[in-house]
PASEBA-1860 file (N, C-alpha, C; in nm, 3 decimals):
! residues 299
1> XXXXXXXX> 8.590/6.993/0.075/8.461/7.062/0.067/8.350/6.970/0.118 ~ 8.232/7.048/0.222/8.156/6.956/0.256/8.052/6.910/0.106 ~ 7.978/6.818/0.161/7.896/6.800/0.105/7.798/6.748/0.110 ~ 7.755/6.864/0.228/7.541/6.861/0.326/7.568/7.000/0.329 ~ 7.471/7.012/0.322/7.374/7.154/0.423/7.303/7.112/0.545 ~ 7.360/7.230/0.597/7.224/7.280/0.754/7.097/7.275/0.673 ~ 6.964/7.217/0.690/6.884/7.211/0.672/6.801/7.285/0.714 ~ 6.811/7.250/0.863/6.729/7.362/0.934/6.760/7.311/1.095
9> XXXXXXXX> 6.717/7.342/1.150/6.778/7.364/1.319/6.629/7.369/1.382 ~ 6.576/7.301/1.477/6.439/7.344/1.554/6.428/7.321/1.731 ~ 6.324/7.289/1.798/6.355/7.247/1.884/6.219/7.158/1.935 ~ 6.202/7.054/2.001/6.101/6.955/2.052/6.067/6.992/2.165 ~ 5.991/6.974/2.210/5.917/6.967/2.361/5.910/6.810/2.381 ~ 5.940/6.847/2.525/5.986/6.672/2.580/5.950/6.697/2.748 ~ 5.987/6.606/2.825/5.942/6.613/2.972/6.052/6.668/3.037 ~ 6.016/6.787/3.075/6.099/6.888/3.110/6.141/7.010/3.080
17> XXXXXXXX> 6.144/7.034/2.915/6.177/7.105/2.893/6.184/7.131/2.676 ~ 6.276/7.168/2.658/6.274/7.192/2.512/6.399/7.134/2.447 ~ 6.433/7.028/2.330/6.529/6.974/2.292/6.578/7.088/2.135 ~ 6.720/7.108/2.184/6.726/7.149/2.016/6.839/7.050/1.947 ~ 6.785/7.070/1.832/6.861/6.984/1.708/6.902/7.078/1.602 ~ 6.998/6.962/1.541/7.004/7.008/1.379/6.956/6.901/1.278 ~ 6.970/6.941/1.162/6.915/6.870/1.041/7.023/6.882/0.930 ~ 7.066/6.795/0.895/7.176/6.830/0.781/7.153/6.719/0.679
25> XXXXXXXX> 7.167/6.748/0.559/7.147/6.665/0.425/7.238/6.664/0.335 ~ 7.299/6.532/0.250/7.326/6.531/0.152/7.325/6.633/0.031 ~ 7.392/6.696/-0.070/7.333/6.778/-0.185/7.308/6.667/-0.251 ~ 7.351/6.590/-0.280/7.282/6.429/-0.389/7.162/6.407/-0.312 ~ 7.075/6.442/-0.437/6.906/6.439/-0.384/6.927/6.263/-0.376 ~ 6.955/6.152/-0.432/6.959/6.050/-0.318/7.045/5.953/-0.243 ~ 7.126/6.055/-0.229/7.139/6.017/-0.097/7.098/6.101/0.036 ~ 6.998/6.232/-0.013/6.918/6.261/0.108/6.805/6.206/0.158
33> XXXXXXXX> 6.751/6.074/0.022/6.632/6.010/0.056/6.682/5.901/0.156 ~ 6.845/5.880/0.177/6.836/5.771/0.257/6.780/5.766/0.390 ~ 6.817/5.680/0.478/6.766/5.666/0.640/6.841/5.730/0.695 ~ 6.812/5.857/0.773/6.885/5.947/0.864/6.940/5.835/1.003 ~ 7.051/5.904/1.001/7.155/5.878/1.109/7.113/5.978/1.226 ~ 7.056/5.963/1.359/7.083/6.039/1.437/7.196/5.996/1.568 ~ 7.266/6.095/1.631/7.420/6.126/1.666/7.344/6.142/1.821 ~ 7.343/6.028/1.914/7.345/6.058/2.067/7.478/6.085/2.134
41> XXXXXXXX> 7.518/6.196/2.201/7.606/6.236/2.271/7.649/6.185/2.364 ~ 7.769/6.161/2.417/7.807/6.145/2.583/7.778/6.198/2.696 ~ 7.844/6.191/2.773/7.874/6.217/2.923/7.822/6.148/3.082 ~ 7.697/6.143/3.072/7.561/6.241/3.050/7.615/6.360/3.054 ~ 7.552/6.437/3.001/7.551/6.624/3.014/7.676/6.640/2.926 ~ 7.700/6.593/2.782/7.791/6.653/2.726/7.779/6.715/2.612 ~ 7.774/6.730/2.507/7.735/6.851/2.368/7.771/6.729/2.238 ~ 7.641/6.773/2.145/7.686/6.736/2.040/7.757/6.777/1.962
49> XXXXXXXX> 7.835/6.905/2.018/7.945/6.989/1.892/8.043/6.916/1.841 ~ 8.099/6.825/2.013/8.250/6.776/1.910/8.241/6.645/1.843 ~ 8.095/6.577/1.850/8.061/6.459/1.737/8.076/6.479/1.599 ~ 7.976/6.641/1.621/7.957/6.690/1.485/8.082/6.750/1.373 ~ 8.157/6.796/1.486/8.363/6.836/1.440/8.410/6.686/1.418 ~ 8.387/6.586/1.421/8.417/6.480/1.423/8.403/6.402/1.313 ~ 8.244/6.401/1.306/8.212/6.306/1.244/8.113/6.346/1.138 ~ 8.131/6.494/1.121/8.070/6.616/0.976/8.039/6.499/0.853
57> XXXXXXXX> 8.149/6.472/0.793/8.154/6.394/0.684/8.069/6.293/0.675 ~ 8.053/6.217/0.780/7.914/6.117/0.763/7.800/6.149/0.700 ~ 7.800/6.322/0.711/7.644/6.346/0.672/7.670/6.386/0.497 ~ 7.789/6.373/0.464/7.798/6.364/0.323/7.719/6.286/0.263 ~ 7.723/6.146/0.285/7.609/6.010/0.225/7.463/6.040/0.272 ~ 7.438/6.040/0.383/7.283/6.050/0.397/7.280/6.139/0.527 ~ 7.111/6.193/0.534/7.076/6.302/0.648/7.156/6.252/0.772 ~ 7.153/6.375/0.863/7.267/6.334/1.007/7.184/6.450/1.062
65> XXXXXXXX> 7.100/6.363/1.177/7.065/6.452/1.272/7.166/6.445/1.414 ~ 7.160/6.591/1.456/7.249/6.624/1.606/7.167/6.688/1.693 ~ 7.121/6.637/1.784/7.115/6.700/1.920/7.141/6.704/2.072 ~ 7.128/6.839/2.128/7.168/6.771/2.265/7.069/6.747/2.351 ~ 7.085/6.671/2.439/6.974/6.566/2.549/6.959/6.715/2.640 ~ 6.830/6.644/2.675/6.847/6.800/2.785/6.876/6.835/2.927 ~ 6.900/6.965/2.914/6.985/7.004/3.062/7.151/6.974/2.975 ~ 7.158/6.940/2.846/7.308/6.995/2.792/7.322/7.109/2.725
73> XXXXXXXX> 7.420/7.155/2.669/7.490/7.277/2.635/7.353/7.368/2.562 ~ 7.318/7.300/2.444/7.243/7.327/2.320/7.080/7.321/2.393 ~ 7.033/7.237/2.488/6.926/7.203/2.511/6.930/7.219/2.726 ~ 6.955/7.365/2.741/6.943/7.402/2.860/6.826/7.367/2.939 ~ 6.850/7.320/3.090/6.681/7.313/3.177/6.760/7.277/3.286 ~ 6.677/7.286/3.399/6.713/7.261/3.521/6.665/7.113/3.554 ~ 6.713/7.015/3.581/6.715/6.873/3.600/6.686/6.853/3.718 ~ 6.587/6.794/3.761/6.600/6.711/3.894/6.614/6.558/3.874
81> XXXXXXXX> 6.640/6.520/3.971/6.697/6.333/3.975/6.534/6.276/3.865 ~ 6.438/6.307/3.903/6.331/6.208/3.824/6.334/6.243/3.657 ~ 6.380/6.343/3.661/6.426/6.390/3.480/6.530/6.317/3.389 ~ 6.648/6.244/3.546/6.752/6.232/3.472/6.748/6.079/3.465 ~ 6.624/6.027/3.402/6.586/5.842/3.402/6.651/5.806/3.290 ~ 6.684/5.688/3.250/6.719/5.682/3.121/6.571/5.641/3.028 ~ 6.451/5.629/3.130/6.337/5.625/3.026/6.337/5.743/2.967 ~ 6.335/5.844/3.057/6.264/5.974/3.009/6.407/6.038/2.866
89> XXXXXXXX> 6.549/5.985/2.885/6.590/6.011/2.829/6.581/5.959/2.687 ~ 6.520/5.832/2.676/6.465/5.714/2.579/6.305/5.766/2.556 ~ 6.263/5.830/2.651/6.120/5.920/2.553/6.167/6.000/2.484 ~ 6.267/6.100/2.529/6.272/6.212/2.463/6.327/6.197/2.317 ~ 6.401/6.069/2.263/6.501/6.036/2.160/6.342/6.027/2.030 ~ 6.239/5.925/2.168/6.139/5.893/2.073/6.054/5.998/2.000 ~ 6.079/6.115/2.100/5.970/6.256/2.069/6.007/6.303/1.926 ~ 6.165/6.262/1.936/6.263/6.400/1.861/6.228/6.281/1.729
97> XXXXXXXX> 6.200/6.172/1.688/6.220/6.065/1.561/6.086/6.122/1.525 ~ 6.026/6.105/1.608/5.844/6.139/1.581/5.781/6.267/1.507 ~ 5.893/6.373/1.581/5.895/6.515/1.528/5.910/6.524/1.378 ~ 6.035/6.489/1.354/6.091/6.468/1.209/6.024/6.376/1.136 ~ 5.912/6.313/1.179/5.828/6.211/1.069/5.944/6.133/1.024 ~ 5.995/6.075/1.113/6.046/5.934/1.028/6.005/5.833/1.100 ~ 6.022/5.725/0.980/5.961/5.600/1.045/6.086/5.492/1.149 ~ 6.201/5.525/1.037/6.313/5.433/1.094/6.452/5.522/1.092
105> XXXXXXXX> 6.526/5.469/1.184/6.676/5.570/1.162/6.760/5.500/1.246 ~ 6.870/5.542/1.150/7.034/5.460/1.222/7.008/5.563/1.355 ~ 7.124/5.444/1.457/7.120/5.536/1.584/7.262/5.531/1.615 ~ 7.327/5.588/1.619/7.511/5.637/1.622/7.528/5.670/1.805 ~ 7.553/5.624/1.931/7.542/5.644/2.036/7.674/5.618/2.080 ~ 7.745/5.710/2.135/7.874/5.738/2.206/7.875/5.704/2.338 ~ 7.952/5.657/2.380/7.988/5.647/2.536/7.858/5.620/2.620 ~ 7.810/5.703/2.727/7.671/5.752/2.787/7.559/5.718/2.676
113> XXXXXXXX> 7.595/5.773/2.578/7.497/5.759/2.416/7.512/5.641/2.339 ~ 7.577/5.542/2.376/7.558/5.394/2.359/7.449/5.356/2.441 ~ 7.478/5.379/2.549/7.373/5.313/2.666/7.246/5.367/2.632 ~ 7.255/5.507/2.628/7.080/5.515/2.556/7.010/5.464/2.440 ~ 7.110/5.466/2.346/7.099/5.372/2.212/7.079/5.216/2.240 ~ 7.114/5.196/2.297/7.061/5.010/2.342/6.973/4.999/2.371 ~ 6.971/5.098/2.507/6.836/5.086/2.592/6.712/5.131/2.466 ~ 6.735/5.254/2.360/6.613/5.281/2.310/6.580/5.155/2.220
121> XXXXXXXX> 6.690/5.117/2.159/6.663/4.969/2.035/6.609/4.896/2.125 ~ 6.644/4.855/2.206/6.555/4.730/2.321/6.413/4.762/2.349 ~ 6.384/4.874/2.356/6.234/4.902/2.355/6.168/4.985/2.273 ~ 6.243/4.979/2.167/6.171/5.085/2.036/6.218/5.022/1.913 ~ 6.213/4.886/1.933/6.312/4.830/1.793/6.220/4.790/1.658 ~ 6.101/4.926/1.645/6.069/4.902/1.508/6.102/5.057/1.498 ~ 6.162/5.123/1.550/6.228/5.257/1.561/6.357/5.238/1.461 ~ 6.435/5.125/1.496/6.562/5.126/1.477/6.628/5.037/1.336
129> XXXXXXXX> 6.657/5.129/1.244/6.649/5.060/1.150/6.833/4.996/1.135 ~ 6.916/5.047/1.204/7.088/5.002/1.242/7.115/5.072/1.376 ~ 7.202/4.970/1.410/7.299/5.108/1.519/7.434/5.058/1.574 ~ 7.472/5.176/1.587/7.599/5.129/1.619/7.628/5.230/1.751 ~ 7.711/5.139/1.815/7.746/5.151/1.954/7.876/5.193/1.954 ~ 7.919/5.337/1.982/8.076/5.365/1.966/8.128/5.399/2.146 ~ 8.210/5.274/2.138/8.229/5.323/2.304/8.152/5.311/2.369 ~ 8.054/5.205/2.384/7.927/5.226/2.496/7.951/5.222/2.605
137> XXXXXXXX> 7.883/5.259/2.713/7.828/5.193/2.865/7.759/5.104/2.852 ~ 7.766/4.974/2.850/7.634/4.925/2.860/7.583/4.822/2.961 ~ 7.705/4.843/3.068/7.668/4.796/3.225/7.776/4.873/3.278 ~ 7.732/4.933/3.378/7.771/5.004/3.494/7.869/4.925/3.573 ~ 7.854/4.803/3.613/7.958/4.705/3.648/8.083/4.671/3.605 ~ 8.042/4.655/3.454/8.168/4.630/3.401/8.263/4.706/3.384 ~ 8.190/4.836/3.374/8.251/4.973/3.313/8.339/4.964/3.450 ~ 8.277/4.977/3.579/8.391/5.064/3.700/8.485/4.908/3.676
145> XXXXXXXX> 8.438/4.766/3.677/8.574/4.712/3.699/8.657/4.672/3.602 ~ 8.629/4.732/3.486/8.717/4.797/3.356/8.798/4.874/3.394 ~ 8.763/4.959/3.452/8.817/5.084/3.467/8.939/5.042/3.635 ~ 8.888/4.965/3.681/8.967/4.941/3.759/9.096/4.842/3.736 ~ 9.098/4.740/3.660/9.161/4.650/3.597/9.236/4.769/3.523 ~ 9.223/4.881/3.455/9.316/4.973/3.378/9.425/5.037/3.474 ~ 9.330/5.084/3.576/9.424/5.173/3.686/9.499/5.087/3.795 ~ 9.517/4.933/3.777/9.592/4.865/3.815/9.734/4.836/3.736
153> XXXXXXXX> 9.712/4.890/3.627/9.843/4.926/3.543/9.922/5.022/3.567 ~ 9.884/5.109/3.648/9.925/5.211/3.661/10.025/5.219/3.742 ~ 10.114/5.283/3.781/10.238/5.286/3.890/10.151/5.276/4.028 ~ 10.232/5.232/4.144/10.193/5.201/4.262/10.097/5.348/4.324 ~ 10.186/5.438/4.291/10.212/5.591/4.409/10.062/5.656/4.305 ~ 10.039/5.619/4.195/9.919/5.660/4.121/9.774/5.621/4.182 ~ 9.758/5.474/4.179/9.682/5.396/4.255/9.628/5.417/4.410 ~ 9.758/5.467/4.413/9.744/5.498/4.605/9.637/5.630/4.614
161> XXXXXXXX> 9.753/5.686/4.550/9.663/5.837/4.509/9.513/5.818/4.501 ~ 9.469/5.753/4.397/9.326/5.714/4.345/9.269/5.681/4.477 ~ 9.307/5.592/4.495/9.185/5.536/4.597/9.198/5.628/4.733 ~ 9.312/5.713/4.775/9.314/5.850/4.914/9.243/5.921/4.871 ~ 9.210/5.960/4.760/9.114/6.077/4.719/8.948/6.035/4.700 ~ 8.923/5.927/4.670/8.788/5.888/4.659/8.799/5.827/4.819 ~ 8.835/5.797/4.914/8.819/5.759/5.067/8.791/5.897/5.104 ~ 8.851/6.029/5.070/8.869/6.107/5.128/8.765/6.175/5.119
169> XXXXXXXX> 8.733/6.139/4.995/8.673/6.294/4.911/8.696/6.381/4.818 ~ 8.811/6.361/4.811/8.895/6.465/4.797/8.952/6.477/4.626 ~ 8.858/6.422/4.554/8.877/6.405/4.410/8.864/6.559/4.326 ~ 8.875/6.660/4.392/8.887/6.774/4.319/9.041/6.826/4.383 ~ 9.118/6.723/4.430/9.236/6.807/4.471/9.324/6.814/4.325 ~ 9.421/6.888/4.399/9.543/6.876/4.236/9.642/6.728/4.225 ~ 9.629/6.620/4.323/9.715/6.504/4.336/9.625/6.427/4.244 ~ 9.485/6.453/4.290/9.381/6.332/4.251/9.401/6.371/4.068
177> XXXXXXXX> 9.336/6.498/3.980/9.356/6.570/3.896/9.476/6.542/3.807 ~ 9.605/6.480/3.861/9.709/6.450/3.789/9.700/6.330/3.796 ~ 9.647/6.272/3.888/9.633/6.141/3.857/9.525/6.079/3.782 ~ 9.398/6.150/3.768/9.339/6.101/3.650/9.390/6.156/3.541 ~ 9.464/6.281/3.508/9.501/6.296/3.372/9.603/6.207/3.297 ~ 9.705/6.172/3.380/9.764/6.045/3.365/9.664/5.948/3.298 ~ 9.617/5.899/3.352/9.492/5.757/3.329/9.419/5.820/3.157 ~ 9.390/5.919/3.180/9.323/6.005/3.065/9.417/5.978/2.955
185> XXXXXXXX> 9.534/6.008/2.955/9.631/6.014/2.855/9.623/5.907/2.803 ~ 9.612/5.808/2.859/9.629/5.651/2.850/9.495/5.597/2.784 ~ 9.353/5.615/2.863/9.224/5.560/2.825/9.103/5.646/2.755 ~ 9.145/5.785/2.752/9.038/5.847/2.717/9.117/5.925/2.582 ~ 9.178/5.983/2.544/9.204/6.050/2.479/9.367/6.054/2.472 ~ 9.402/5.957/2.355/9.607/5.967/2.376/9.638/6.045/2.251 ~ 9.576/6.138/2.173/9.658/6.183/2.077/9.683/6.332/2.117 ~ 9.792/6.386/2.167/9.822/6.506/2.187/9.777/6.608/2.106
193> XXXXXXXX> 9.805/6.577/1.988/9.759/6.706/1.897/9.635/6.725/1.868 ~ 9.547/6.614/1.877/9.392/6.641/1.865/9.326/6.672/2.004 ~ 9.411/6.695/2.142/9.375/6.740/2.244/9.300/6.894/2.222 ~ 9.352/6.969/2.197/9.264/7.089/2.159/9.102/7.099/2.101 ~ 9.108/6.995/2.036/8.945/7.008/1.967/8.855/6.932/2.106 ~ 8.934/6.874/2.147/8.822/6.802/2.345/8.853/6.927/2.387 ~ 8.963/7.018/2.409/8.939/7.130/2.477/8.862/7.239/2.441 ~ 8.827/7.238/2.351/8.762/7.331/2.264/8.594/7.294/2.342
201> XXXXXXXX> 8.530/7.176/2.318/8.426/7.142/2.350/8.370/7.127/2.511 ~ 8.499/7.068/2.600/8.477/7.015/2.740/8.427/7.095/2.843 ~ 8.437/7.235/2.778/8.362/7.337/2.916/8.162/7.287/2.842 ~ 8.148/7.241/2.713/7.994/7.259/2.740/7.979/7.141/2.807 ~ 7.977/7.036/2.864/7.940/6.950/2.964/7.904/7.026/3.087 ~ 7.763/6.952/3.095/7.667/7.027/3.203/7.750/6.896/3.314 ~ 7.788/6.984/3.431/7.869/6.919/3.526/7.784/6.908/3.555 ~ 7.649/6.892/3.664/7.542/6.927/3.745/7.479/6.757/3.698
209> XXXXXXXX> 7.439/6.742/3.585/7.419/6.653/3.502/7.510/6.501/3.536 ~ 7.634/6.565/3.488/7.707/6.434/3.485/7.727/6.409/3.650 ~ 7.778/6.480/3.744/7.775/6.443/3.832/7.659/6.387/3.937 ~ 7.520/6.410/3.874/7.391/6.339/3.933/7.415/6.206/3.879 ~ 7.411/6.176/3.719/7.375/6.024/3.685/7.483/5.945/3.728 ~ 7.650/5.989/3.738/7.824/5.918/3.738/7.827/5.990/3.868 ~ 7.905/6.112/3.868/7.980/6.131/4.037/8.127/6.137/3.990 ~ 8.201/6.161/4.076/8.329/6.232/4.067/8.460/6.158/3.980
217> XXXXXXXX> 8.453/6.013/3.949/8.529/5.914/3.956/8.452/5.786/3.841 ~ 8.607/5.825/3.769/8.571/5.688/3.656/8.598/5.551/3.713 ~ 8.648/5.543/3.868/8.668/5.377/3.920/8.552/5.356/4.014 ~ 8.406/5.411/4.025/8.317/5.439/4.075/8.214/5.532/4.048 ~ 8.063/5.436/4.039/7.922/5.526/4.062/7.839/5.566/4.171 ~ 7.840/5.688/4.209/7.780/5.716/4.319/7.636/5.742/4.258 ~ 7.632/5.743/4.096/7.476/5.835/4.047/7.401/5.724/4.042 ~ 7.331/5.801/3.934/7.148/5.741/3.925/7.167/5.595/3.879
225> XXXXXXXX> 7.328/5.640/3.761/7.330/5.498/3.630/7.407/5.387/3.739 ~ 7.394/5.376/3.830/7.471/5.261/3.931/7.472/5.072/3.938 ~ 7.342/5.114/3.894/7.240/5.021/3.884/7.229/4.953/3.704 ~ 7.311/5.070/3.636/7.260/5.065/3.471/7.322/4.906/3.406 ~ 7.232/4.828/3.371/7.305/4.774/3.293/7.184/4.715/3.163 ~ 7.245/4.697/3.092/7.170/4.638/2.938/7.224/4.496/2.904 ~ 7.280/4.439/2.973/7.351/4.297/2.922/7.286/4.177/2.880 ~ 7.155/4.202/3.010/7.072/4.094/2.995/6.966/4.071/2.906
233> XXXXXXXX> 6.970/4.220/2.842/6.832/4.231/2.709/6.931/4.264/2.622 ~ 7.068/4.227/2.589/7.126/4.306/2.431/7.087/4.145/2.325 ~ 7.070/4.018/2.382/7.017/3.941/2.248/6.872/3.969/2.182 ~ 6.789/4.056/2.271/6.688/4.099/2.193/6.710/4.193/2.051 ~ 6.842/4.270/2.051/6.824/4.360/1.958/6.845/4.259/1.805 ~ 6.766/4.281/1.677/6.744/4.255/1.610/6.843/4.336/1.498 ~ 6.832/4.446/1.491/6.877/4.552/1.429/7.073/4.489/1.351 ~ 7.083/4.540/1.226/7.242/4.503/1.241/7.325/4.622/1.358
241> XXXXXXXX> 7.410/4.552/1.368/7.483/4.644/1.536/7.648/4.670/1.467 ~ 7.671/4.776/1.480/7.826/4.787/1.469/7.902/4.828/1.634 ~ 7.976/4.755/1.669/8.015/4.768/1.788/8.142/4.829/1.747 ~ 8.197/4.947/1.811/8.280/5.020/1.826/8.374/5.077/1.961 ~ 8.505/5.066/1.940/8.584/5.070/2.076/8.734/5.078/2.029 ~ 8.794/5.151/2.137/8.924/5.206/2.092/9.020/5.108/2.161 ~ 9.136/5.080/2.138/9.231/4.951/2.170/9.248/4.955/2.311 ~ 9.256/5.119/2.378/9.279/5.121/2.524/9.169/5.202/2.582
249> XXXXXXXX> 9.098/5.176/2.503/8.952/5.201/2.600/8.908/5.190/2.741 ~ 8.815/5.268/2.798/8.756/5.224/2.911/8.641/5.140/2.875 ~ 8.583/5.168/2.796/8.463/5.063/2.711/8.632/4.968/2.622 ~ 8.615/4.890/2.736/8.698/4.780/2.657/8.722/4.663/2.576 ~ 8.782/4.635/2.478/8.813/4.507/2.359/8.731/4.375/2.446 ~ 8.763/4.351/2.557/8.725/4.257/2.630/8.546/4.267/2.648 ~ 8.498/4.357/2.696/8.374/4.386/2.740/8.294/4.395/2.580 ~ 8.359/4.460/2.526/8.270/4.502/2.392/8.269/4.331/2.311
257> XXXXXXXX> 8.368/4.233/2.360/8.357/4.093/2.247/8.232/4.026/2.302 ~ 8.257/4.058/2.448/8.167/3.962/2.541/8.008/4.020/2.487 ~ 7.977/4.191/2.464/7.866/4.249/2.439/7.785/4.168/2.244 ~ 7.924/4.160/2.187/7.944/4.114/2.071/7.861/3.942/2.071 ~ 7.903/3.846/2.177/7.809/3.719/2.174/7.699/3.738/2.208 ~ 7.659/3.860/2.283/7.512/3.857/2.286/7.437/3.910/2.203 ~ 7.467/3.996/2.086/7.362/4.063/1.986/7.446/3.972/1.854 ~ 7.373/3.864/1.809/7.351/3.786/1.722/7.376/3.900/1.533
265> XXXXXXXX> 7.364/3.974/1.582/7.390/4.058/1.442/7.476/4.164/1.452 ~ 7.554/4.157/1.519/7.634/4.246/1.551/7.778/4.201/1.509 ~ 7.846/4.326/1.440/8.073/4.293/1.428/8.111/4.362/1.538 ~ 8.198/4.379/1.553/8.324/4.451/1.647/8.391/4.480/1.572 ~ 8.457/4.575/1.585/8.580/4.641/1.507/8.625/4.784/1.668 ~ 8.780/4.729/1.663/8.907/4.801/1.761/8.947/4.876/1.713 ~ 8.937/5.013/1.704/9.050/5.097/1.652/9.142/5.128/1.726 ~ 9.266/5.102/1.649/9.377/5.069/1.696/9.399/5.235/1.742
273> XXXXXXXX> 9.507/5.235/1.883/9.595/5.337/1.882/9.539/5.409/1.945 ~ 9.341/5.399/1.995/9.296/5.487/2.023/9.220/5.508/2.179 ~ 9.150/5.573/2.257/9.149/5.570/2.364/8.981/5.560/2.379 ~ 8.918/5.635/2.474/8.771/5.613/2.456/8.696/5.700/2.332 ~ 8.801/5.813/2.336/8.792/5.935/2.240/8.825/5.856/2.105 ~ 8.789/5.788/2.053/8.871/5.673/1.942/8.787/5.766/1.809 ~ 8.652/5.841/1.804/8.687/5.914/1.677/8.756/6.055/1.647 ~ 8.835/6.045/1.769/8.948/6.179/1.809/9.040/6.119/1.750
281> XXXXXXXX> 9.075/5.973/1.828/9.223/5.956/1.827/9.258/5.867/1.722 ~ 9.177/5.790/1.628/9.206/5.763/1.461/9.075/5.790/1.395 ~ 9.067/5.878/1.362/8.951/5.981/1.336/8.955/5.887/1.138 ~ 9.007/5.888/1.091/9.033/5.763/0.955/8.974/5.671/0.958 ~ 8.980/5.584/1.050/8.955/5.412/1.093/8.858/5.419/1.139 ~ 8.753/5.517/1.214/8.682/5.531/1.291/8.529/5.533/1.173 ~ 8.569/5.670/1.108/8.500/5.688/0.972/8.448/5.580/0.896 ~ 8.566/5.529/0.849/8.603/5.422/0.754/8.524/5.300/0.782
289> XXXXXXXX> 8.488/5.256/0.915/8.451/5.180/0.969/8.301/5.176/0.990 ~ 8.269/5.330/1.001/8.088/5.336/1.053/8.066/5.341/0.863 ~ 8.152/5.405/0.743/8.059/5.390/0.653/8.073/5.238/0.572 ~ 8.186/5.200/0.578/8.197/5.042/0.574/8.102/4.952/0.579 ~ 8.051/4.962/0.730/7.936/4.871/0.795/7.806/4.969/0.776 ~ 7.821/5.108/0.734/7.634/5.152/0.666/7.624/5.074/0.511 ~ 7.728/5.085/0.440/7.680/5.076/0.261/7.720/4.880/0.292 ~ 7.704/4.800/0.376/7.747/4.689/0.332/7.589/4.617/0.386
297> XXX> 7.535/4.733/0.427/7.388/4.698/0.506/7.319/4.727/0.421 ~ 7.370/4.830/0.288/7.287/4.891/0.247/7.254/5.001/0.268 ~ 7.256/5.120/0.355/7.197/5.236/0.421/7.307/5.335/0.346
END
């Protein structure tokens, strides 16, 4: 049985367009006084639904706000390239804290939603009262030659594949398609049976979106984020940091230790077994781990 309520649901005005959220609370009047958790999404252009199928129970202990960034599922608009900045995406986080009258709040940032979560603590860090980084981006560099160092594991005739289809173009064929699902099986998501709940969610990813800021190919950026990296400002963050990452990640053990010497207040913790999808694929350990490192902070 849960134990929050929908609070209420609204929506912000931001540059561009209109953000909607939710609001969910504790029934223990305090633990609804605690510091709200808000939940940044992936992709770019992906939905906060399957965080919220995910990671519901968090909002048992204290408030859990969800929304989606806009030009995603929940928070529709037509995007042009100057919309899709990561400032403007780091205003809009600030609009939506401002809205809700709070002063401070955990920031929970996934994949794409790590990278905005850094970037916002780095320049809003009396905003940020924790955060934790699950799976981040938080250089563009590392990420493609992460990602390339993975797909060098891969069988020869796979590899080949990869790189004929991005020479070609040709990354919407059915060779290229089996060959990232392969890789997928492996780095993004390995638990078969919790495959359905990513399928359930993966049509709301605004393609239009992801393919402006990323582009066709996880061993390459053709988008906006090409350039993205946070490496060189993560010892500014002050905040305690929970760094989060799945054993065969594309946000990898390696990248996330190295991210780990530079934020001075920050743990790491690997969940084992799991892929980038790591609160899919030990959905237990994953939990266990973000409320672990909230009640040992205090929050």
């Amino acid at each position: 049985m849960m134990r929050h309520t929908l609070e209420k649901t609204g929506t912000v005005s931001v540059i561009g367009g209109n953000i909607h959220y939710r609001y969910y609370e504790p029934h223990d009047p305090d633990k609804a006084a605690k510091t709200p958790v808000v939940f940044l999404h992936g992709g770019p252009g992906a939905s906060h639904a399957i965080i919220y199928d995910c990671l519901a129970e968090l909002a048992d202990e204290r408030p859990a706000i969800f929304y989606d960034q806009l030009g995603s599922y929940y928070s529709p608009a037509e995007l042009t390239p100057d919309l899709m900045t990561v400032d403007r995406f780091s205003d809009e986080l600030l609009r939506l804290i401002e809205h809700l009258e709070k002063d401070k709040v955990i920031l929970l940032g996934h994949s794409w939603g790590g990278a905005l979560a850094a970037y916002f603590t780095i320049h809003n860090p009396t905003k940020v009262a924790a955060l934790i980084l699950s799976c981040p981006l938080l250089s563009t560099k590392k990420w493609i030659d992460d990602c390339n160092e993975l797909l060098a594991e891969l069988p020869e005739d796979v590899q080949k594949t990869v790189r004929s289809c991005e020479a070609n173009g040709t990354t919407d064929s059915a060779a290229y398609q089996a060959a990232d699902e392969l890789f997928s099986s492996r780095h993004f998501l390995r638990s078969q049976e919790n495959r359905c709940i990513w399928l359930k969610h993966r049509h709301k990813t605004a393609k239009q979106v992801y393919m402006t800021m990323w582009g066709p190919s996880e061993f390459s950026c053709q988008g906006l984020l090409k350039d993205f990296d946070v490496f060189p400002q993560l010892s500014e963050i002050v905040a305690p940091t929970l760094l989060l990452c799945g054993e065969y990640d594309t946000a990898t053990p390696k990248t996330m230790k190295e991210a780990q010497q530079h934020i001075a207040t920050s743990t790491l913790n690997v969940i084992s077994n799991s892929g980038h999808l790591a609160f899919l694929d030990n959905n237990s350990a994953y939990v266990s781990s973000v409320e672990t490192f909230l009640v040992t902070h205090g929050f």
